[in-house]
C-alpha positions as CSV (number, residue, x, y, z in Angstrom):
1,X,-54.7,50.7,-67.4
2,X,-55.9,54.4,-68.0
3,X,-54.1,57.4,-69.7
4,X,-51.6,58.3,-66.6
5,X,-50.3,54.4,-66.5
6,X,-49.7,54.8,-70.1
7,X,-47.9,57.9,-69.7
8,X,-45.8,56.9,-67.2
9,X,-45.2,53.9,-69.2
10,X,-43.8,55.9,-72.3
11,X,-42.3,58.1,-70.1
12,X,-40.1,55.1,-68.8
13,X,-39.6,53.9,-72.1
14,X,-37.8,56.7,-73.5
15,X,-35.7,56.6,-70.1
16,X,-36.6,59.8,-68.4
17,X,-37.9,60.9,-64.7
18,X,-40.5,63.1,-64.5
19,X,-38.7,65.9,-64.0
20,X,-37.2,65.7,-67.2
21,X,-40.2,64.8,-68.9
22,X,-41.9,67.8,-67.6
23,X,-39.3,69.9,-69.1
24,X,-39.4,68.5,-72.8
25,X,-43.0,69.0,-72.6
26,X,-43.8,72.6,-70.9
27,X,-45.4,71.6,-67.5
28,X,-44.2,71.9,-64.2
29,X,-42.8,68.2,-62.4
30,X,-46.1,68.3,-60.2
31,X,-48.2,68.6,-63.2
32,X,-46.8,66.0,-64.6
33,X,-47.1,63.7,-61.4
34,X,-50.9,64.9,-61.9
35,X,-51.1,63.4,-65.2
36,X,-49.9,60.2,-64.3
37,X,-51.9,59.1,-61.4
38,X,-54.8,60.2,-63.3
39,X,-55.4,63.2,-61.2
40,X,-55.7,65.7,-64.7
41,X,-55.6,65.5,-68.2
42,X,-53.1,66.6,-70.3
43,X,-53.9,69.4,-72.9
44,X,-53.0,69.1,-76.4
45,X,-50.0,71.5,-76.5
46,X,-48.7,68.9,-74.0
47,X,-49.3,65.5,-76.5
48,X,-48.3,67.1,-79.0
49,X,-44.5,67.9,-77.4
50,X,-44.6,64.4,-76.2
51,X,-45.4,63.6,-79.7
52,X,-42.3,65.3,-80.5
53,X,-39.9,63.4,-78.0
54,X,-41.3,60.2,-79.0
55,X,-44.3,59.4,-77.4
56,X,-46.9,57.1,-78.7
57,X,-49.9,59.7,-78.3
58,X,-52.1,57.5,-79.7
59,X,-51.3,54.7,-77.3
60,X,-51.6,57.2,-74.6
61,X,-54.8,58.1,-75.6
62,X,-56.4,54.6,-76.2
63,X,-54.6,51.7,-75.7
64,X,-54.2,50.7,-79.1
65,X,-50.2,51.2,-80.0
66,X,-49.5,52.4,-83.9
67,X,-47.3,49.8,-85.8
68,X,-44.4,51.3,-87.1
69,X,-44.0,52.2,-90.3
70,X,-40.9,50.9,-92.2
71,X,-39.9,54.7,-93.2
72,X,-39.7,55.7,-89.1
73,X,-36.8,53.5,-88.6
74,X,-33.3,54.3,-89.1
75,X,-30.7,52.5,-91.6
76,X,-29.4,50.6,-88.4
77,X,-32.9,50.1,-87.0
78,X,-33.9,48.4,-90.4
79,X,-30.7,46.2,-90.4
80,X,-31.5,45.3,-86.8
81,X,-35.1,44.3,-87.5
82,X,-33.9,42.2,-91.2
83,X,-31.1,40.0,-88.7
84,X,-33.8,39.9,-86.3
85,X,-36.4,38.3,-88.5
86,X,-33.1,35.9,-90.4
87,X,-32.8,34.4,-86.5
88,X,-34.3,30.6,-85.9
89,X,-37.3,31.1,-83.6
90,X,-35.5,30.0,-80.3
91,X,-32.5,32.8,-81.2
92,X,-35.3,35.2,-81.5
93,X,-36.5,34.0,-78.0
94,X,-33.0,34.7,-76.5
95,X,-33.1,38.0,-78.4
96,X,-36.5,39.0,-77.0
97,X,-35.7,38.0,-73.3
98,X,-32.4,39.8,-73.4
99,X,-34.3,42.9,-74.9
100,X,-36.9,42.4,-72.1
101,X,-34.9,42.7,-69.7
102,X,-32.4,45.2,-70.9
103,X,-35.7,47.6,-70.8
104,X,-36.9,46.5,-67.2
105,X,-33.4,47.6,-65.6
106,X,-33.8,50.9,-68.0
107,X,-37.2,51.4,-66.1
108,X,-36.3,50.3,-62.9
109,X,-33.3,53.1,-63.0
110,X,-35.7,55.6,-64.3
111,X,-38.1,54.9,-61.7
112,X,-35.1,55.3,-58.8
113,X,-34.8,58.9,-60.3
114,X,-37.9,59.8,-59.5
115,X,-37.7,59.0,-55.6
């Protein structure tokens, strides 16, 4: 998986088409669609407004994704993740397939945008 595949990927994950995408971060929707088949790199002005809407740069870049740090989270986000980890292991399966699969049909309509 290169840099475009990951972009795409984060793209998705915070539930935007391209076109939106393109406008949080300064470039043009065919720009964009460069950057994610591979077909340029982006510039740093670029990661760093994806930085800004949420975008694992670093992951982007490499691969490798940055835990996150217990500060980043929200009040509710850290009451989430404390009855999260108070679940039995097999209520923490159900949790993680239902959040698995809550995120495929968020990608799957972000990916119908696009078309």
């Amino acid at each position: 998986m290169g840099i475009g595949d990951r972009l795409k990927e984060e793209r998705l994950r915070l539930g935007m088409n391209q076109t939106e995408f393109a406008a949080i971060t300064g470039v043009t929707k065919n720009s964009q669609f460069n950057y994610e088949k591979g077909e340029r790199s982006p510039d740093a002005a670029y990661l760093a407004a994806a930085s800004a809407a949420g975008v694992d740069v670093l992951y982007v870049l490499t691969g490798n994704r940055v835990p996150m740090a217990a500060e980043t989270l929200s009040e509710k986000e850290s009451t989430m993740v404390e009855k999260y980890r108070s679940l039995g292991q097999a209520d923490q399966a159900s949790l993680d397939r239902l959040v698995d699969a809550l995120a495929e049909t968020t990608a799957t309509h972000a990916t119908k945008k696009d078309d």
